[in-house]
N, C-alpha and C positions, 0 to 999 in steps of 0.2 A: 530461441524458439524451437530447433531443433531437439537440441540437447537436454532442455528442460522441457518437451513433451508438451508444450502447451497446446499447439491444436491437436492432438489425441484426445487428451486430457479433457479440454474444454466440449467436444464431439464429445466424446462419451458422457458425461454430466449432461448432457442439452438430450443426446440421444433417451438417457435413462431417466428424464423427466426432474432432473434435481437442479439443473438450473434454467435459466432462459436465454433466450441466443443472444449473443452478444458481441462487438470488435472488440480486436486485441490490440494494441499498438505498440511496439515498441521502438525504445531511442538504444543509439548507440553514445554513449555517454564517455567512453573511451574516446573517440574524437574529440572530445572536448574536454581531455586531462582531468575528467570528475570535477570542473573548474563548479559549484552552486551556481553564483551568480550567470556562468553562460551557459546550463543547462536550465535555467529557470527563463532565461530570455528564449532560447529555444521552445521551450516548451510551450510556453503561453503568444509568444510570438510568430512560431511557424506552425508547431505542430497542431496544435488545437483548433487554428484557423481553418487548415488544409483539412486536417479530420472532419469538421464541422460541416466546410465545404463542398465535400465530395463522397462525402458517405450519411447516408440515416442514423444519425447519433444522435442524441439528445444534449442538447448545449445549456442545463440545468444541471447544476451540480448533485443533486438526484440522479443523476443517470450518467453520474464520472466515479471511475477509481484512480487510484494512483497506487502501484504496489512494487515491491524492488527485492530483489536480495543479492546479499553480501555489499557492497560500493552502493548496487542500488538500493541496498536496504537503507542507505545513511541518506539516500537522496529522498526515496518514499518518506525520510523520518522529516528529514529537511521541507519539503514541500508539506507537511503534516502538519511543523511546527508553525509554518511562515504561508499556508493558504486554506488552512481547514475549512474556510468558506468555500473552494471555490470542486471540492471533490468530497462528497459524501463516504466513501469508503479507503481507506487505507490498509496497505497489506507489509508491514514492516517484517523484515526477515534476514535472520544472519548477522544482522550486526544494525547499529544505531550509533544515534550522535554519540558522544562524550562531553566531557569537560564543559567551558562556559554555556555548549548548546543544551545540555540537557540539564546542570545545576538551575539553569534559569526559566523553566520549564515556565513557573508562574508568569511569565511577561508577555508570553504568545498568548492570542486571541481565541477565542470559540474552539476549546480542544475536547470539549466535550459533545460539540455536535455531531461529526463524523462517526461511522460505526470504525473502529479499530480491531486491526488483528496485527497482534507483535509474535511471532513465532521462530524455531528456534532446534537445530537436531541438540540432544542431548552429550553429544561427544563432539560438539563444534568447538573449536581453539578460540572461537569471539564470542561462545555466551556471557558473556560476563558482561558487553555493555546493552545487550538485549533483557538479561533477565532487571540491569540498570532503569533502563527504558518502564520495562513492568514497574517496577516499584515505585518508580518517579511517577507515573502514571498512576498508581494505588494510593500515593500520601499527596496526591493533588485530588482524590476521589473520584477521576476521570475513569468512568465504566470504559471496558477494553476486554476482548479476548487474548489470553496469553495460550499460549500453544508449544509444547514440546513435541516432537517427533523421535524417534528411534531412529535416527543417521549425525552425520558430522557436518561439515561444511563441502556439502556435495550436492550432486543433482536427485539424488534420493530424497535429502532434506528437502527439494526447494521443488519435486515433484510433488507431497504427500503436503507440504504446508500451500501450494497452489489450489490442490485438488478443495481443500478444507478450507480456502477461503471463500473461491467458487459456492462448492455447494455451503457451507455452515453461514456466509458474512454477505457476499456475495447480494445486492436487489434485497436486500432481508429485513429493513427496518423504515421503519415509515420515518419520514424529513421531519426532521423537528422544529425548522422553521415554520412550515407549513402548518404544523398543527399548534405552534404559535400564535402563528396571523389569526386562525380560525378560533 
């Protein structure tokens, strides 16, 4: 939160009329050895309850993101592949699944509902399974924003691909479910 400037960040966009207010939330994912399976109990188990409980959030996945980078970027991919129902907006960054999780792209449910953003600094040491991600993403036909920045695997990268999620992705696309139903 600090280091990556998010309430600056997020204050300034809400102040300059480019987003709308919103919580932040974030896990400590380190606790828990980057293990999926017990940050995904976590998540759905404690956190979202407590968020839900205690703050004016909207408990419709309309009105949820899940966004990560580097470690969190594989978690945001992971919760992407394995809950796209359950968060309308994803923010993948710095790094993405590999291997079995992303060759089998095709087996995950509803990836084309969420709005996505995969982004990426240009001199990062793990583009390679980000720009992965994109293309796995483009030969499933699965609409996405792909995003380069001018930095590496730094807080510059994950400043400048926040800010542009926020204001570009960010509350920006009507539910598709909804206009389903109707």
């Amino acid at each position: 939160m600090n280091e990556g400037a998010v309430a600056n960040i997020t204050d300034n966009l809400i102040a300059g009329g480019k987003a709308e207010p919103f919580v932040v939330v974030t896990m400590n994912n380190q606790d828990l050895n980057w293990d999926y399976k017990r940050i995904e109990v976590d998540q759905f188990e404690h956190i979202m309850p407590y968020v839900e409980a205690n703050y004016n959030v909207s408990d419709e996945p309309a009105g949820r993101a899940y966004a990560g980078l580097s470690m969190g970027g594989v978690t945001a991919n992971r919760m992407y592949f394995n809950h796209a129902d359950d968060f309308a907006y994803f923010g993948i960054w710095s790094y993405a699944v590999t291997g079995d999780e992303l060759n089998n792209i095709g087996s995950y449910r509803n990836l084309d509902d969420p709005s996505v953003m995969v982004g990426v600094g240009i001199w990062d040491y793990l583009i390679d399974p980000v720009q992965n991600l994109h293309t796995a993403l483009n030969e499933e036909g699965i609409e996405h924003a792909y995003v380069e920045v001018p930095a590496a695997h730094d807080w510059k990268a994950w400043h400048l691909l926040y800010a542009a999620f926020v204001e570009d992705h960010l509350w920006k696309k009507k539910d598709k479910r909804k206009a389903k139903e109707e």
